[in-house]
N, C-alpha and C positions, 0 to 999 in steps of 0.2 A: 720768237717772243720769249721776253725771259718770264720764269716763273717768281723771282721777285717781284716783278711791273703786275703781276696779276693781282684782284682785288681778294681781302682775305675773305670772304664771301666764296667763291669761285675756288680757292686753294682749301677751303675746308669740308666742299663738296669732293672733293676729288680724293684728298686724303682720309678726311676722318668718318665722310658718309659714303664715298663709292665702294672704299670695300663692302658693307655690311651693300647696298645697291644689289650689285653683283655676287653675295652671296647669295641673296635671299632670291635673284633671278636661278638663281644654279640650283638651289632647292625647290622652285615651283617647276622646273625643265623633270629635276630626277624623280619628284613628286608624280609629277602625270603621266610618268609611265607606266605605274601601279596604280591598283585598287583595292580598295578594302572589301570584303564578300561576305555578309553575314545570312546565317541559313536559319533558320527560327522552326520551333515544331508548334504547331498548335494544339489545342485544347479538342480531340476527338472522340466525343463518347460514339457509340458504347466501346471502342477499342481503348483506346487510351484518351480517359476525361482528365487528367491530370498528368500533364507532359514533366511536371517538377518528380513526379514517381521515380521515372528514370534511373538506371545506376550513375552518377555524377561521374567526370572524368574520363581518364580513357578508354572506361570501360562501357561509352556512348562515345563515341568522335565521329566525324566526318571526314572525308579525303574528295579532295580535287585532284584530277592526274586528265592528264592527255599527255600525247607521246612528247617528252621530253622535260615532261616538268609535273611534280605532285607538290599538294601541301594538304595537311592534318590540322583538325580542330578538333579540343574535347567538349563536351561538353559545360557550357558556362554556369554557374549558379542561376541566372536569367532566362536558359533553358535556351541558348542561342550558341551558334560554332560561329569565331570569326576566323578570319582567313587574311592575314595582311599582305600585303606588296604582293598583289596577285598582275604576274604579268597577264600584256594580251594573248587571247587566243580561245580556242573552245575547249570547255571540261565538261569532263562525266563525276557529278557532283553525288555523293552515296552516305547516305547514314549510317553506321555499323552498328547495331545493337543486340544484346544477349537477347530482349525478351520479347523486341516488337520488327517489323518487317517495314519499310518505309518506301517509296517510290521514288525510283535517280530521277535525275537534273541534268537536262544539256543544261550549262552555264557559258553565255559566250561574252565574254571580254571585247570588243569593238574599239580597236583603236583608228587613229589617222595613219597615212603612208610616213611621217615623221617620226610613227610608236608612238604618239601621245594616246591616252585612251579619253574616248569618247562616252562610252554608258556600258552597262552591263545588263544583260536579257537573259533570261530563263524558260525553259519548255521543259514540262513533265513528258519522262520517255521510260522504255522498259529494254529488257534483256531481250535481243534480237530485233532490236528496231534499227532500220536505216539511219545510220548518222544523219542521212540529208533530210528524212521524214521528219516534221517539226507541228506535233499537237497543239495545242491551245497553249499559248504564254502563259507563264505565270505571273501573275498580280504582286506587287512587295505589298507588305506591311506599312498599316500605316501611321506605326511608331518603328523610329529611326531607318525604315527604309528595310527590312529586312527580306529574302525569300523563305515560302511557307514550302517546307517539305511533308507529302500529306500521307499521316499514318494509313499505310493495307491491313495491318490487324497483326494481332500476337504470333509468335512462332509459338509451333507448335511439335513438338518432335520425337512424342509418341501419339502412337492411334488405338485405342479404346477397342478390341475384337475379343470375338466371341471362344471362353477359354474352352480347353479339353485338359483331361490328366490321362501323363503316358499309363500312370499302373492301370486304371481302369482299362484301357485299350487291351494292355499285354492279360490283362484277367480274363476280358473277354474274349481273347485268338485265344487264348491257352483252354476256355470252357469250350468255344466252339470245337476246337483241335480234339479237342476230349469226346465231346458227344460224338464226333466224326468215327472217330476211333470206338468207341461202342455201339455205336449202328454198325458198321462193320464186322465188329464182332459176334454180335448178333444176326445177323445176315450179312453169311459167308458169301464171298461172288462166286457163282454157277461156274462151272467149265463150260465153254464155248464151243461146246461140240454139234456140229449141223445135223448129226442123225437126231439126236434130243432135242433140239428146237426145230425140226420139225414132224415130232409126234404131237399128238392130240393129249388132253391130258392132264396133270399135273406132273410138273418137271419132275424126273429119275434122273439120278446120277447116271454117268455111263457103265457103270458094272451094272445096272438091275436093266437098264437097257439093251443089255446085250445076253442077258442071261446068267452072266459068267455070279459066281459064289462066296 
């Protein structure tokens, strides 16, 4: 069939709308093999009642990493990390922050055998827990969908004990040292001689014990 004989109806679907057709199928195909992941802090008194406090920036981010693939969010004005074109798979999802301590994230990405992704799921987990162990889901937000990472409390990174000072220690060996040193001097040690301790008595040196002058 010739493509003159076709109707121009038919000839302007092919030329002038299949392309954009088949672009916009090739962009829903490269679309659904990523996901967008947003981590959100909430509002925790008495640790942190105001998540906006925060240092802004990199100096709060987040990281997704599982073996083979990481990505990084700073913190948003919004007080939210987002995380674009997150392939499938499972992530240990982590807050970094100078002032406050927060609890990881298994994040699992759930695709189809095609790698199209299907949803994304969340479990609060900790340091030394079985990858396969999976506590209680996490709930999204229910503005724009986001997962709540839940403040553990401030760091902390000195501890408050009980002070001493070195001079008083060295005043006080150096007074004992001294008393020591004058009790002795004042009460010289006896000789240890067993005919003298065993007389009756008060102790005599060994010359008045033996007679001698």
């Amino acid at each position: 069939m010739q493509l003159s004989r076709l109707p121009l109806t038919i000839l302007s679907l092919l030329f002038l709308g299949g392309g954009g057709i088949f672009a916009a199928a090739s962009s829903v195909s490269s679309s659904s093999s990523t996901v967008e992941i947003t981590l959100t802090i909430p509002a925790s008194p008495p640790h942190l009642p105001n998540p906006h406090a925060l240092p802004p920036g990199d100096r709060t981010r987040a990281t997704l990493t599982r073996l083979g693939a990481s990505y990084a969010a700073p913190l948003s004005a919004a007080g939210t990390f987002v995380f674009r074109n997150v392939t499938p798979g499972s992530y240990l999802a982590d807050v970094h922050s100078a002032t406050h301590v927060f609890a990881p994230l298994r994040v699992d990405v759930d695709a189809t055998p095609e790698g199209e992704t299907r949803g994304v799921r969340a479990w609060e987990t900790f340091r030394g827990n079985a990858w396969e162990n999976r506590g209680e889901e996490v709930r999204r937000t229910a503005a724009g969908g986001a997962l709540p990472v839940r403040v553990l409390g401030p760091k902390a990174f000195f501890v408050e004990r009980g002070s001493w000072r070195i001079p008083r220690i060295r005043a006080g060996a150096g007074g004992s040292l001294t008393s020591f040193a004058s009790l002795r001097l004042q009460h010289p040690q006896e000789p240890h001689d067993p005919d003298v301790a065993r007389e009756p008595g008060p102790v005599r040196w060994p010359a008045e014990a033996h007679g001698e002058q």
